[in-house]
Each structure stands twice: as C-alpha cells, then as structure tokens.
KOLFI-531226 format. One record per residue: residue number from 0; residue in three letters; z, y negated, x of N, C-alpha, C in turn. Coordinates in Angstrom, 2 decimals, padded with zeros to 5 digits. Atoms other than C-alpha are relative to their C-alpha. Example, Ala and Ser with C-alpha at 12.3 -4.5 7.8 and 13.67 -1.06 7.14 Angstrom:
2
+-----+------+---------+---------+---------+---------+---------+---------+---------+---------+---------+
!  nr ! rest !     nup !  nnorth !   neast !    caup ! canorth !  caeast !     cup !  cnorth !   ceast !
+-----+------+---------+---------+---------+---------+---------+---------+---------+---------+---------+
!   0 !  ALA !  000.00 !  001.19 !  000.89 !  007.80 !  004.50 !  012.30 !  000.00 ! -001.20 !  000.90 !
!   1 !  SER ! -000.06 !  001.19 ! -000.82 !  007.14 !  001.06 !  013.67 !  000.73 ! -001.09 ! -000.77 !
+-----+------+---------+---------+---------+---------+---------+---------+---------+---------+---------+
% end
This chain:
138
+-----+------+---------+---------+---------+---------+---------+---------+---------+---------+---------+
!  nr ! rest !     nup !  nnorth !   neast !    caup ! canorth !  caeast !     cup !  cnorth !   ceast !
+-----+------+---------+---------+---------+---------+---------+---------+---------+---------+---------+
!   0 !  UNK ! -001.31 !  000.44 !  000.42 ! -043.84 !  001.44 !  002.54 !  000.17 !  000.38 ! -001.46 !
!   1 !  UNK ! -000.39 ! -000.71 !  001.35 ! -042.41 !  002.92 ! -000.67 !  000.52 ! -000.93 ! -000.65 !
!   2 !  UNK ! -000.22 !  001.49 !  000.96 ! -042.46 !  000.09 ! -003.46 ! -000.96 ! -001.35 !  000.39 !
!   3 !  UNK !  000.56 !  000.78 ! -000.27 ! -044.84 ! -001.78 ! -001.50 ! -001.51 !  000.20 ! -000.22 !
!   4 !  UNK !  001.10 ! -000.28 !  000.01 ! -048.29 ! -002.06 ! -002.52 ! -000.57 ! -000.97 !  000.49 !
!   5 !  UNK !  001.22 !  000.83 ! -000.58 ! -051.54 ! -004.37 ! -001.01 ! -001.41 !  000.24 ! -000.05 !
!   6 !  UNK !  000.97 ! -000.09 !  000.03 ! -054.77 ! -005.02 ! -001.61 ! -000.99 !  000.38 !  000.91 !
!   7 !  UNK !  000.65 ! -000.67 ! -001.33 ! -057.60 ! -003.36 !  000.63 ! -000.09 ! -001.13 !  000.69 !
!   8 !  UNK !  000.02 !  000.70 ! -000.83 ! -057.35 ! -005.29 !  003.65 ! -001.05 ! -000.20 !  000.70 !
!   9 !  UNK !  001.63 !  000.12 ! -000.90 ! -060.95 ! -004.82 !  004.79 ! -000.60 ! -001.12 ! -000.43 !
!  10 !  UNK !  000.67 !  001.25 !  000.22 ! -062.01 ! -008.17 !  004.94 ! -000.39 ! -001.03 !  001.20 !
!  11 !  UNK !  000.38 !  001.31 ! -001.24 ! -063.86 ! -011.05 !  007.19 ! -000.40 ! -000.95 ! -000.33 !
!  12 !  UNK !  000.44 !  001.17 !  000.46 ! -064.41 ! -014.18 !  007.47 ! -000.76 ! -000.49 !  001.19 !
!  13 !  UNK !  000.89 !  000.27 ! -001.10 ! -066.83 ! -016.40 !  009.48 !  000.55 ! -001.18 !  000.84 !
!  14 !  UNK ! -000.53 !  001.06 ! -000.61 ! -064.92 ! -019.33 !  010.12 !  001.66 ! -000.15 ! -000.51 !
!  15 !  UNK ! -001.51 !  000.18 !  000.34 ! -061.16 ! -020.08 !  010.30 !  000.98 !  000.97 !  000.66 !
!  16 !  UNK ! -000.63 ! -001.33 ! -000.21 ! -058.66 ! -017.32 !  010.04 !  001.11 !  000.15 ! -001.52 !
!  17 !  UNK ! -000.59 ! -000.38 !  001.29 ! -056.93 ! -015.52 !  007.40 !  001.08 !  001.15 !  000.08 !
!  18 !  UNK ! -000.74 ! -000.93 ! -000.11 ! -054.24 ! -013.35 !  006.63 ! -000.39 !  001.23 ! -001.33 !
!  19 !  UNK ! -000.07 ! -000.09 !  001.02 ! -053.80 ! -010.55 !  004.05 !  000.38 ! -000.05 ! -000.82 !
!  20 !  UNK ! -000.67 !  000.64 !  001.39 ! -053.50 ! -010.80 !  000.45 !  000.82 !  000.58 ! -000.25 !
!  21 !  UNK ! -001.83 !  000.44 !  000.72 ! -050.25 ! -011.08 ! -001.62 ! -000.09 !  001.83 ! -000.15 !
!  22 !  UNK ! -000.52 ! -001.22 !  000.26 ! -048.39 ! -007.87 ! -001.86 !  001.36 ! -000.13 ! -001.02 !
!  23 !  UNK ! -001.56 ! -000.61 !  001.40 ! -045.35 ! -006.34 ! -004.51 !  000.62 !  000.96 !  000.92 !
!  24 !  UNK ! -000.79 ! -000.80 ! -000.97 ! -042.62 ! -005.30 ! -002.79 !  001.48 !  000.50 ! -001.61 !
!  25 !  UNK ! -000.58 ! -000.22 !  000.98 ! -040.65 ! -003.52 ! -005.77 !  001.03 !  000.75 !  000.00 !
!  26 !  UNK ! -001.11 ! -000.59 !  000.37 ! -037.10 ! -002.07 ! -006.83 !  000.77 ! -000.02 !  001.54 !
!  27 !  UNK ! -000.74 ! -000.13 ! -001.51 ! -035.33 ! -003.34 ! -003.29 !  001.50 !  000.06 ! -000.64 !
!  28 !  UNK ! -001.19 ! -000.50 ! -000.03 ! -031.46 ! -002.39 ! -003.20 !  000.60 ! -000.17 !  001.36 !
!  29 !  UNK ! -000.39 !  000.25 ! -001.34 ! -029.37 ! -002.80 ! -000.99 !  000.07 !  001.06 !  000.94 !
!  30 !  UNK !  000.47 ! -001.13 ! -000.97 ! -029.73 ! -000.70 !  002.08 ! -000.90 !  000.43 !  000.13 !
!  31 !  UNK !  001.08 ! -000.68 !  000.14 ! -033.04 ! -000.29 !  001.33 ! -000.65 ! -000.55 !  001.20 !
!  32 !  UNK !  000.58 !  000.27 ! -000.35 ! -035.45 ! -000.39 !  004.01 ! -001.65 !  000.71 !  000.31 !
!  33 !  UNK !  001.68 ! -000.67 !  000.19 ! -039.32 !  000.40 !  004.68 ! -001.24 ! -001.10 !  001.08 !
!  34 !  UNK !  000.64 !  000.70 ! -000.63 ! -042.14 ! -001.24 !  006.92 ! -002.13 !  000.06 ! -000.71 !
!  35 !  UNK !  001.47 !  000.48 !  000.62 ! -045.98 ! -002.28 !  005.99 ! -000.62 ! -000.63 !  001.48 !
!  36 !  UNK !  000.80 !  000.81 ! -000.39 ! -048.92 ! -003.32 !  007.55 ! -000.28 ! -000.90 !  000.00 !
!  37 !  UNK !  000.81 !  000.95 !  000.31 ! -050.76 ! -006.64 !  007.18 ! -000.58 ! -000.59 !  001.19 !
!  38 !  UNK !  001.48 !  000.17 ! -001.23 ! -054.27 ! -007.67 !  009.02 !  000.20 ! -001.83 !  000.04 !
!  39 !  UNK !  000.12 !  002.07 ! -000.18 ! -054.53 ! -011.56 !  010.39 ! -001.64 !  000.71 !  000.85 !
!  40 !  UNK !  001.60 ! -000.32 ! -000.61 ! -058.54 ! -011.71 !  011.18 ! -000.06 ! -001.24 !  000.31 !
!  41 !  UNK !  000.41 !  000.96 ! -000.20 ! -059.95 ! -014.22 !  013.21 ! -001.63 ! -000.33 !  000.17 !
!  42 !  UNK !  001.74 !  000.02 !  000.29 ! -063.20 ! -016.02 !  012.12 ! -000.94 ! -000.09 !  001.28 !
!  43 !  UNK !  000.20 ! -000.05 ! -001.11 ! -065.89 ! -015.80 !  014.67 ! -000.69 ! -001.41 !  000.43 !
!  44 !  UNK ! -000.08 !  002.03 ! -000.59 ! -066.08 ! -020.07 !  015.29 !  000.50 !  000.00 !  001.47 !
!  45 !  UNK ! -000.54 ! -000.03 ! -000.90 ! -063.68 ! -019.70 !  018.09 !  001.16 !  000.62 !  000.12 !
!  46 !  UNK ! -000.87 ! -000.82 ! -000.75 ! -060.94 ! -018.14 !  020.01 !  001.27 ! -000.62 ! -000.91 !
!  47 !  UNK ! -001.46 !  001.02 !  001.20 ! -057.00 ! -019.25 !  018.09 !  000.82 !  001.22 !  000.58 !
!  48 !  UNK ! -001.37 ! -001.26 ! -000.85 ! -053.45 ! -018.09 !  019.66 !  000.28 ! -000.33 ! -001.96 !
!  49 !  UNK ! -000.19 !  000.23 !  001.09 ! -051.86 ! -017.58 !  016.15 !  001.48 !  000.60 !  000.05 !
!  50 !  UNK ! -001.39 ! -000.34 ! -000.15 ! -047.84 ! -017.00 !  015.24 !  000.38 !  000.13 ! -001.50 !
!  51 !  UNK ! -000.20 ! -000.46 !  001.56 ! -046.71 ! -015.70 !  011.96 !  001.50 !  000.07 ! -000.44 !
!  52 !  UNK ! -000.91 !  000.38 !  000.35 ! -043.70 ! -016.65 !  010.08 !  000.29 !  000.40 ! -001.70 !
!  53 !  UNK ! -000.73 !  000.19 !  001.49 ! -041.59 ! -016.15 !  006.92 !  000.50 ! -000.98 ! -000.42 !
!  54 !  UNK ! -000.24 !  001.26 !  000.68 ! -041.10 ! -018.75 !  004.51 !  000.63 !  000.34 ! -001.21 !
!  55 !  UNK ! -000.71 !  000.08 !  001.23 ! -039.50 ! -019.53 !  001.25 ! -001.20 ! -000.66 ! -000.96 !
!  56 !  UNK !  001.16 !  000.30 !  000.43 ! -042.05 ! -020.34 ! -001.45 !  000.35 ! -001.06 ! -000.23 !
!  57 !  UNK ! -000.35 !  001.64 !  000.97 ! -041.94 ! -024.42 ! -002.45 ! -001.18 ! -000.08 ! -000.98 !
!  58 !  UNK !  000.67 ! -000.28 !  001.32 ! -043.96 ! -023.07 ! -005.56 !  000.05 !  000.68 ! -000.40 !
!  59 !  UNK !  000.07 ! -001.75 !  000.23 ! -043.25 ! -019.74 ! -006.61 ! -000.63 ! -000.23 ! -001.47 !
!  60 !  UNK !  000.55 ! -000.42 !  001.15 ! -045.37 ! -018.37 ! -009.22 !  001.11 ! -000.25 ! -001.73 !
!  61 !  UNK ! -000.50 !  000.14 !  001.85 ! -044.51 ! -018.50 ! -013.31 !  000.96 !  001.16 !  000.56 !
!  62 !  UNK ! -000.46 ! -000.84 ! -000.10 ! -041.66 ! -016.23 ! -013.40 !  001.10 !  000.75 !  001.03 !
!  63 !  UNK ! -000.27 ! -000.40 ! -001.48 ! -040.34 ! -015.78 ! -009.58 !  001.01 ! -001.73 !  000.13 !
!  64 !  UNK ! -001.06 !  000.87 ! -000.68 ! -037.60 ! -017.55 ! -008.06 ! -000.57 ! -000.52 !  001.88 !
!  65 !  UNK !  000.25 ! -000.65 ! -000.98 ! -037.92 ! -018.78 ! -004.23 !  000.92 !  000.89 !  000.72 !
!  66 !  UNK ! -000.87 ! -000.54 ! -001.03 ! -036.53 ! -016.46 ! -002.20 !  001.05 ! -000.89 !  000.77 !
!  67 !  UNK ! -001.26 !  001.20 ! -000.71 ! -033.00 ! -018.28 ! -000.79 ! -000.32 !  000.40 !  001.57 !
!  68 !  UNK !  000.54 ! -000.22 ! -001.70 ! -033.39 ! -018.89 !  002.81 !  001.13 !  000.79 !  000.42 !
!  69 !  UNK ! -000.98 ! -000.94 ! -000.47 ! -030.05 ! -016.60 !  003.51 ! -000.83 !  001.16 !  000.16 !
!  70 !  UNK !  000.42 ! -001.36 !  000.49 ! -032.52 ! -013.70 !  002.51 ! -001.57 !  000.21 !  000.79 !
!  71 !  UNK !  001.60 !  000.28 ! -000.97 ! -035.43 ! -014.77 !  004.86 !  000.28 !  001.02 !  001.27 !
!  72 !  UNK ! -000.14 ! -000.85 ! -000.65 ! -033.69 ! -012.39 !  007.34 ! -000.20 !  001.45 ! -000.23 !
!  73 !  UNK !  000.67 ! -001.52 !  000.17 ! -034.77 ! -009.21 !  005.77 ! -001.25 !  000.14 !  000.52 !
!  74 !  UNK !  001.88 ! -000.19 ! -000.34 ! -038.31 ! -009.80 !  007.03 !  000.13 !  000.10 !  001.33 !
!  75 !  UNK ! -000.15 ! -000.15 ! -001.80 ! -038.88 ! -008.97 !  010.57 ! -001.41 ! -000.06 !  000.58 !
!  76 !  UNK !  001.70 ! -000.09 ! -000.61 ! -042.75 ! -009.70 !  012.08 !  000.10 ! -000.63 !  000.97 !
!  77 !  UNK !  000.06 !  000.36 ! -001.41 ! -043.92 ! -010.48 !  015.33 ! -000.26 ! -001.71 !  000.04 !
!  78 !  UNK ! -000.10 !  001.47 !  000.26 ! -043.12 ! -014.33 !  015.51 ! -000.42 ! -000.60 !  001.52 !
!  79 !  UNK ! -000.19 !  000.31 ! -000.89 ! -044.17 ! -014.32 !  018.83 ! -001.58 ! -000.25 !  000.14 !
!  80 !  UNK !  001.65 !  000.73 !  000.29 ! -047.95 ! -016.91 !  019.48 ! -000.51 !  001.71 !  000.89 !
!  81 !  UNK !  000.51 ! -000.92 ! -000.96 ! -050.35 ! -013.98 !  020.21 ! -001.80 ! -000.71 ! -000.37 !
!  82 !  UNK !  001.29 !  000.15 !  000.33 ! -054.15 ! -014.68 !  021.14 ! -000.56 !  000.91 ! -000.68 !
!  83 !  UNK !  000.98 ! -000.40 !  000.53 ! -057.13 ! -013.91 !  018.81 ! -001.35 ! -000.15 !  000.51 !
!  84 !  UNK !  001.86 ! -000.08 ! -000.20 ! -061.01 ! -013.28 !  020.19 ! -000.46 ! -000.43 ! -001.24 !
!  85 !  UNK !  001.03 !  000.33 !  001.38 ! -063.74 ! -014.66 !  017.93 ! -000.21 !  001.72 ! -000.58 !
!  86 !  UNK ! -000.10 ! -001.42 !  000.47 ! -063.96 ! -012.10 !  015.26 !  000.58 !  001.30 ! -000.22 !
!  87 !  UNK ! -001.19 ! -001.21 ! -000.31 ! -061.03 ! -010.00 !  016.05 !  001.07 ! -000.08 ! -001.39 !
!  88 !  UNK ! -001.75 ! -000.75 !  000.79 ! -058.41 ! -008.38 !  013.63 !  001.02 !  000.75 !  000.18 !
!  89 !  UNK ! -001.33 ! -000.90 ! -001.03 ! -055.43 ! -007.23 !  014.38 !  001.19 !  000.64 ! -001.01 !
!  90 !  UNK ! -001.02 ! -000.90 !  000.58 ! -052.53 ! -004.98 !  012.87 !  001.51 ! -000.84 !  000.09 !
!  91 !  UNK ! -001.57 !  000.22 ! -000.61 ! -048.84 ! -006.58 !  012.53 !  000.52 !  000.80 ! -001.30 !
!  92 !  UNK ! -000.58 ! -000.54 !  000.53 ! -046.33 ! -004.48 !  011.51 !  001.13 ! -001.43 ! -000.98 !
!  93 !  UNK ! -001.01 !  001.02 !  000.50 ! -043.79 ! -006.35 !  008.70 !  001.36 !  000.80 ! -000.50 !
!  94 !  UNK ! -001.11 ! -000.54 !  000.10 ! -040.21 ! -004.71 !  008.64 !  000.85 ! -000.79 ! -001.38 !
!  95 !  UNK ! -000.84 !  000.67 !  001.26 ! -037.98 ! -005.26 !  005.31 !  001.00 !  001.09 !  000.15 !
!  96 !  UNK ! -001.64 ! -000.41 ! -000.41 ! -033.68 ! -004.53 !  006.10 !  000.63 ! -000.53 ! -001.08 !
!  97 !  UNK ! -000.50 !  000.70 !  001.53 ! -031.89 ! -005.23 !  002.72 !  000.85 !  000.53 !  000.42 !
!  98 !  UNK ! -001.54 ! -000.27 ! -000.47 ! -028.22 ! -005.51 !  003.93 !  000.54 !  000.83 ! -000.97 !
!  99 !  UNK ! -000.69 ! -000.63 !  000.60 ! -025.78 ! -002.86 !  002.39 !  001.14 ! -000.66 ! -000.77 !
! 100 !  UNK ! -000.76 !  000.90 !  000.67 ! -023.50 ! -005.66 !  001.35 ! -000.66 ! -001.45 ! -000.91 !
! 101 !  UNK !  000.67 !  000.97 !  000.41 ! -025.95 ! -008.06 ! -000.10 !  000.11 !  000.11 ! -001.64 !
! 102 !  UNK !  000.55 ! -000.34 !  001.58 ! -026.01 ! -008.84 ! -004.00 ! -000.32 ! -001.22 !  000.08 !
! 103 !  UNK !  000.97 !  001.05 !  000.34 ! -028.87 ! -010.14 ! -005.01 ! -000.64 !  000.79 ! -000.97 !
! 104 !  UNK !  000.75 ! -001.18 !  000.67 ! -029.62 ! -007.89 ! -007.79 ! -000.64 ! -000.46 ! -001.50 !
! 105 !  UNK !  000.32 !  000.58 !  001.35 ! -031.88 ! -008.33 ! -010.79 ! -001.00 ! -001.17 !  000.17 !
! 106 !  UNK !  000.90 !  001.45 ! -000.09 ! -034.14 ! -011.09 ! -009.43 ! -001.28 !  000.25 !  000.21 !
! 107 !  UNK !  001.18 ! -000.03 ! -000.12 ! -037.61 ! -011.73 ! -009.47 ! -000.39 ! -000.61 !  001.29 !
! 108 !  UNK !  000.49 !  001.25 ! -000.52 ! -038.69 ! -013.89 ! -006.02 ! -001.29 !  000.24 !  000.68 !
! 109 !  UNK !  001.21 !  000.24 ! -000.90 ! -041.37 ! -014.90 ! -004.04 !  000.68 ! -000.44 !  001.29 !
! 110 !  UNK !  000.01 !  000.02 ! -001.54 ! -041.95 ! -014.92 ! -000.06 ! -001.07 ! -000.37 !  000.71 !
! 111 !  UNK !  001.13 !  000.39 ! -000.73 ! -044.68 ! -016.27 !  001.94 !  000.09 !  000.58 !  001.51 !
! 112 !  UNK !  000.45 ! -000.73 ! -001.43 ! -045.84 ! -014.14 !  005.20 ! -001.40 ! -001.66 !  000.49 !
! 113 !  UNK !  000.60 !  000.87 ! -000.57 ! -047.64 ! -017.19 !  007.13 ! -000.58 !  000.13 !  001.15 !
! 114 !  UNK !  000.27 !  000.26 ! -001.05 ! -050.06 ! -017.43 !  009.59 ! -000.48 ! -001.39 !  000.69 !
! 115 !  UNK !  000.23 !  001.12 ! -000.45 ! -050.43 ! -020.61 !  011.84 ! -000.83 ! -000.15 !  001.20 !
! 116 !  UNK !  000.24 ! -000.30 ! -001.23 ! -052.70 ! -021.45 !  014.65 !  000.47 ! -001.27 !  000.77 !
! 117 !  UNK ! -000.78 !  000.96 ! -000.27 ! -050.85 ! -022.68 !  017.32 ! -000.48 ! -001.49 !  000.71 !
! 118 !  UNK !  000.69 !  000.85 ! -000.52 ! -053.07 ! -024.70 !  019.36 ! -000.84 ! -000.89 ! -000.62 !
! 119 !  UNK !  001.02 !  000.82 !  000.93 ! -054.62 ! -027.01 !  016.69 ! -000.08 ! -001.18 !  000.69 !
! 120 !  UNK ! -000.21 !  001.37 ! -000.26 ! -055.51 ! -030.33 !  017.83 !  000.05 ! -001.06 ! -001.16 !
! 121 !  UNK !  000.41 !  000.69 !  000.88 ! -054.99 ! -033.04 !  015.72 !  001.40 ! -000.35 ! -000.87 !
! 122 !  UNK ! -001.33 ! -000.02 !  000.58 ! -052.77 ! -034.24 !  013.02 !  000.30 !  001.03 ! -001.29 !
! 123 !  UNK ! -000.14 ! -001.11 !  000.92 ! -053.17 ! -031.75 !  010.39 ! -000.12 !  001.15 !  000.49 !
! 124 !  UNK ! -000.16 ! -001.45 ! -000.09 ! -051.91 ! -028.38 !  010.93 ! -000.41 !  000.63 ! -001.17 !
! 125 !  UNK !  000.29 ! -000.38 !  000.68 ! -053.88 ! -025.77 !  009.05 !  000.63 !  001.79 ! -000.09 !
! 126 !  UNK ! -000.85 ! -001.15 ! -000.06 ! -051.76 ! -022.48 !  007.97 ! -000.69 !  000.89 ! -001.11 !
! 127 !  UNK ! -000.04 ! -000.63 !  001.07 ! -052.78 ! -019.49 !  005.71 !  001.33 !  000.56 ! -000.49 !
! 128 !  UNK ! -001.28 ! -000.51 !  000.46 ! -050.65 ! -017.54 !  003.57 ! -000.05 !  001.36 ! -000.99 !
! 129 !  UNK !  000.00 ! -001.05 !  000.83 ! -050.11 ! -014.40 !  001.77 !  001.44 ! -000.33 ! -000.77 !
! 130 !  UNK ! -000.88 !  000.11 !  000.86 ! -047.88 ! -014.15 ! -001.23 !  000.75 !  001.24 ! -000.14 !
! 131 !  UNK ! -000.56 ! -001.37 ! -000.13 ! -045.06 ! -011.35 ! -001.32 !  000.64 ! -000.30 ! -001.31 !
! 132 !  UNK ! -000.64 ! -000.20 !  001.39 ! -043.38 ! -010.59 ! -005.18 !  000.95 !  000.57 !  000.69 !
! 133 !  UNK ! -001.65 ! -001.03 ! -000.01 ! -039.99 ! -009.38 ! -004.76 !  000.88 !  000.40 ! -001.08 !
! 134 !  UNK ! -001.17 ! -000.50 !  001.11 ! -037.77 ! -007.39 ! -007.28 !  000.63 !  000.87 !  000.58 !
! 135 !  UNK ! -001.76 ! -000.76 ! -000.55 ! -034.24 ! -006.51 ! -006.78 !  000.24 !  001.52 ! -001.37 !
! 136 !  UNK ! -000.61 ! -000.72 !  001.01 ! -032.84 ! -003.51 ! -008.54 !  001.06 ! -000.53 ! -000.70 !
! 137 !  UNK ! -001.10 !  000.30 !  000.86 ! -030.13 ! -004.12 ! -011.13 !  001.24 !  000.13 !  000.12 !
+-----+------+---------+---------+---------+---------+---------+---------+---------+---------+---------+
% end
C-alpha cells in the first residue's frame, strides 16, 4: 500500500494470540485508496475462532486525534469469526476507500485494527490491538 508502512510481521507467540504491530498510513486524500496486509497468529495453547474489527481509539497517542466514527467506514477487513489451529497465522487483507467527497483534511488520527476471540468463556473478554497513525493531506 503506498503511504502505508509496518513493521516485519514475522512473529510468534506461545500462548494467546496477537495481531500485527501499529502501522502509518500517510498523506490520505480524498479518493485515495490502497490495501495492506496484517498477520493475526495464534499461540499454540489452543484452538480460538477469532473476528477482527475497527475501532476508534479511547486513547489516542500524544498528538493524534480519535478517528470520528463517520470515518470508521474507510476500513474494510474480514469481520467475519474465522477459526485458528494452535500455532497458525494467517493473512487478512485491510482495504482503505477515502470518499471523494469527504473533508477531513489536515488531521493527525488514530485507528485500532482489533482482534477478538470469539468463544471466550467467562466474564472478561480478552482483545489485542494494533495501532494505525493516520494523516490527511491538506
């Protein structure tokens, strides 16, 4: 994706599950669009259906706005629960559509790419998260 950079994604873990780390998604415009990778690995403890979601940050970094939830529709990932094998990583594509009529120009925000597993028992749901930077052109 052009403006999008990410850290090497080659990574495992032994227990849990994780997504990957925070990416910069830079100089968006309107009409702009572009697609990316990002890996969800699952630790090898046990099996986890897992479902991945866009969020709005309720902390954004020094500097970063959150992303307004009107603007949560530019993101497009597979939101649909898919199983994980112990040990398995998997590929989801993440689509970014920056409407041709949108102004939102000039801003700094933050975005959270989330993964959840769905079948947790219990009362605490445990979610990771990757952090996305966003800057608008001017």
């Amino acid at each position: 994706m052009s403006g999008c950079t990410a850290p090497d994604d080659n990574f495992s873990i032994t227990e849990g599950f994780g997504i990957s780390a925070d990416a910069n998604v830079d100089n968006l415009r309107p009409g702009w669009s572009g697609t990316t990778v990002i890996n969800v690995v699952n630790g090898h403890d046990k099996e986890r259906t897992i479902v991945l979601s866009v969020r709005a940050s309720w902390r954004p970094d020094k500097g970063y706005e959150a992303l307004p939830e009107e603007y949560l529709s530019w993101f497009t990932i597979d939101t649909e629960p898919f199983d994980m094998a112990r040990g398995e990583a998997r590929e989801v594509i993440v689509s970014i559509d920056v409407p041709e009529d949108v102004d939102y120009a000039g801003k700094r925000a933050e975005v959270r790419i989330r993964a959840t597993e769905v079948n947790q028992e219990g009362i605490v749901r445990i979610a990771a998260e990757s952090k996305w930077y966003i800057t608008t052109v001017k």
